[in-house]
TIBAKOL-50224 format. One line per 2 residues: number of its first residue (from 0); their letters; for each residue x, y, z of C-alpha. Coordinates in steps of 0.001 Angstrom, whole numbers. Layout:
<rs>
NUM) A) X/Y/Z | ...
</rs>
This chain:
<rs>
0) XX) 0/0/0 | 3394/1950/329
2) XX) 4265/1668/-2793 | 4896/4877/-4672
4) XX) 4248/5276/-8418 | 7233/3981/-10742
6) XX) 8149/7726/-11745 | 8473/9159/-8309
8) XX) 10959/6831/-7211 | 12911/7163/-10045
10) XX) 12885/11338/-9066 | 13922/9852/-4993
12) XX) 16937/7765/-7129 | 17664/10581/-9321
14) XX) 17902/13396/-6898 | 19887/11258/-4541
16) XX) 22523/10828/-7318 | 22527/14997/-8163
18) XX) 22973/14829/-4635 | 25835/12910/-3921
20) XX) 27584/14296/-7101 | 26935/18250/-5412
22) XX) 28252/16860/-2430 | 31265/15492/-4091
24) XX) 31749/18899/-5804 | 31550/21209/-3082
26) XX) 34494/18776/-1975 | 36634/19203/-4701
28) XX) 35802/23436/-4512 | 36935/23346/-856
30) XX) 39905/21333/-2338 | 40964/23815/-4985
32) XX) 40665/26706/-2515 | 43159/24720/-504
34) XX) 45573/24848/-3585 | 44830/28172/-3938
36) XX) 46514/29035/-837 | 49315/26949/-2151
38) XX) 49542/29088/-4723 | 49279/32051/-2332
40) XX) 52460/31191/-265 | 53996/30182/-3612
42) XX) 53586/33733/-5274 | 54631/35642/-1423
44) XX) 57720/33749/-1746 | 58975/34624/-5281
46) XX) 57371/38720/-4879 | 59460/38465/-1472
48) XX) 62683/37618/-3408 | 62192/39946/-5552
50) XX) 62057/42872/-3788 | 64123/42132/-666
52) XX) 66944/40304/-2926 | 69458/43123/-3402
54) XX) 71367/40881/-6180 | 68952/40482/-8410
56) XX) 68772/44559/-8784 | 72603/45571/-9293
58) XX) 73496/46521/-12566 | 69954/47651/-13179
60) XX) 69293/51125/-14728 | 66116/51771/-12079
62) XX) 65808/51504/-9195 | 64252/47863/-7467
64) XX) 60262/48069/-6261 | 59550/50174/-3566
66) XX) 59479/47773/-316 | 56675/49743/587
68) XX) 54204/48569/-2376 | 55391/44597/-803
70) XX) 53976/45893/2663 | 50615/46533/972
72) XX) 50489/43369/-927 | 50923/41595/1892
74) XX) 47545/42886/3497 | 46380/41548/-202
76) XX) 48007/38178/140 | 46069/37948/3876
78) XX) 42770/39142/2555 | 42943/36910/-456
80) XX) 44269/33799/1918 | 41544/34357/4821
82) XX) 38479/34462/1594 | 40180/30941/163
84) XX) 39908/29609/3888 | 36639/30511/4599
86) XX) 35483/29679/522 | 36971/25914/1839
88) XX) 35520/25375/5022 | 32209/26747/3706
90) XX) 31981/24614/805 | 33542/21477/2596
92) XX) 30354/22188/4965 | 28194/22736/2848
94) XX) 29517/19222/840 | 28923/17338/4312
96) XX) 25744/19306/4593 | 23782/18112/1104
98) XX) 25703/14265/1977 | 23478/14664/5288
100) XX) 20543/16703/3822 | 20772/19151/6514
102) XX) 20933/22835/6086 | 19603/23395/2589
104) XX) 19274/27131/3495 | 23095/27063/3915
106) XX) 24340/25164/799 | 22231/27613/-1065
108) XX) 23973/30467/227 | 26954/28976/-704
110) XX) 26116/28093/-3501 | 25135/32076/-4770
112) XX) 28706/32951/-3530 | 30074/30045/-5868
114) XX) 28517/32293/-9004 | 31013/34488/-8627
116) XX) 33963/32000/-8666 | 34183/31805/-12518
118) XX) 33961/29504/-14190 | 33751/26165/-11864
120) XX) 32239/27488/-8964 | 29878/29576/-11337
122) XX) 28679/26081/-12267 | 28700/24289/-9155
124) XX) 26797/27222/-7599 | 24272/27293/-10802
126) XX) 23530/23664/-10869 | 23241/23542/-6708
128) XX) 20857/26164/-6806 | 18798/24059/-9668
130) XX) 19049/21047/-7744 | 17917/22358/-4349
132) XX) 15063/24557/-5769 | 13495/21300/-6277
134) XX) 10211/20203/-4820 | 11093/16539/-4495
136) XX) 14883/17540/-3307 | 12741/19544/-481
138) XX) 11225/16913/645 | 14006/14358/615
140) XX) 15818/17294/2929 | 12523/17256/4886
142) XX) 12301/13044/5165 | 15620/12853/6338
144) XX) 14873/15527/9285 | 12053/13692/10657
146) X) 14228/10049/10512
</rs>
């Protein structure tokens, strides 16, 4: 008497697939940020050798960077580090969040702030937002509250 109709379980499999394939996503987004920061330290280390190597500028015709323009790039390099750390943890919870289906509110927060990550989290963030809009994604978020 249970038994639902042949289509809407198909939706229940389907979803739970788009699901688990967002979830696996947002993981490999919280991922890249973490390279990203690689990156980071990567570029602070060669800019820092640049300017505070006084080899590299004798023999040159001008004068080397001011060290002054490598103080204010630094307050870049933190502002750009602390948005790839909290980017990472937010989409690493939000990838543990849609595994769970807890917090939809949440993941689609994250997943607006994604659009502006051209152009994979632009499409991670699109596609999340598609899948979650979803009336039968609702209530799978809303089955596995009351569990």
């Amino acid at each position: 008497m249970n038994e639902l109709p042949p289509l809407l379980r198909d939706q229940r499999k389907m979803d739970a697939e788009h699901l688990k394939l967002l979830a696996l996503f947002h993981f490999i987004i919280a991922g890249l940020a973490l390279a990203g920061i690689g990156f980071l330290f990567l570029h602070y280390a060669v800019m820092n050798s640049l300017v505070f190597n006084p080899k590299l500028w004798e023999g040159q015709k001008g004068n080397p960077p001011p060290q002054e323009f490598f103080h204010i790039l630094k307050w870049a390099y933190a502002g750009i580090g602390t948005l790839l750390i909290i980017g990472s943890i937010a989409n690493l919870l939000s990838g543990l969040w849609i595994r769970g289906r807890r917090n939809r509110p949440f993941s689609l927060v994250i997943a607006g702030i994604n659009c502006i990550q051209i152009p994979f989290g632009t499409a991670l963030g699109v596609f999340t937002i598609i899948v979650l809009m979803r009336d039968s994604v609702r209530e799978l978020y809303g089955l596995q509250g009351h569990q």
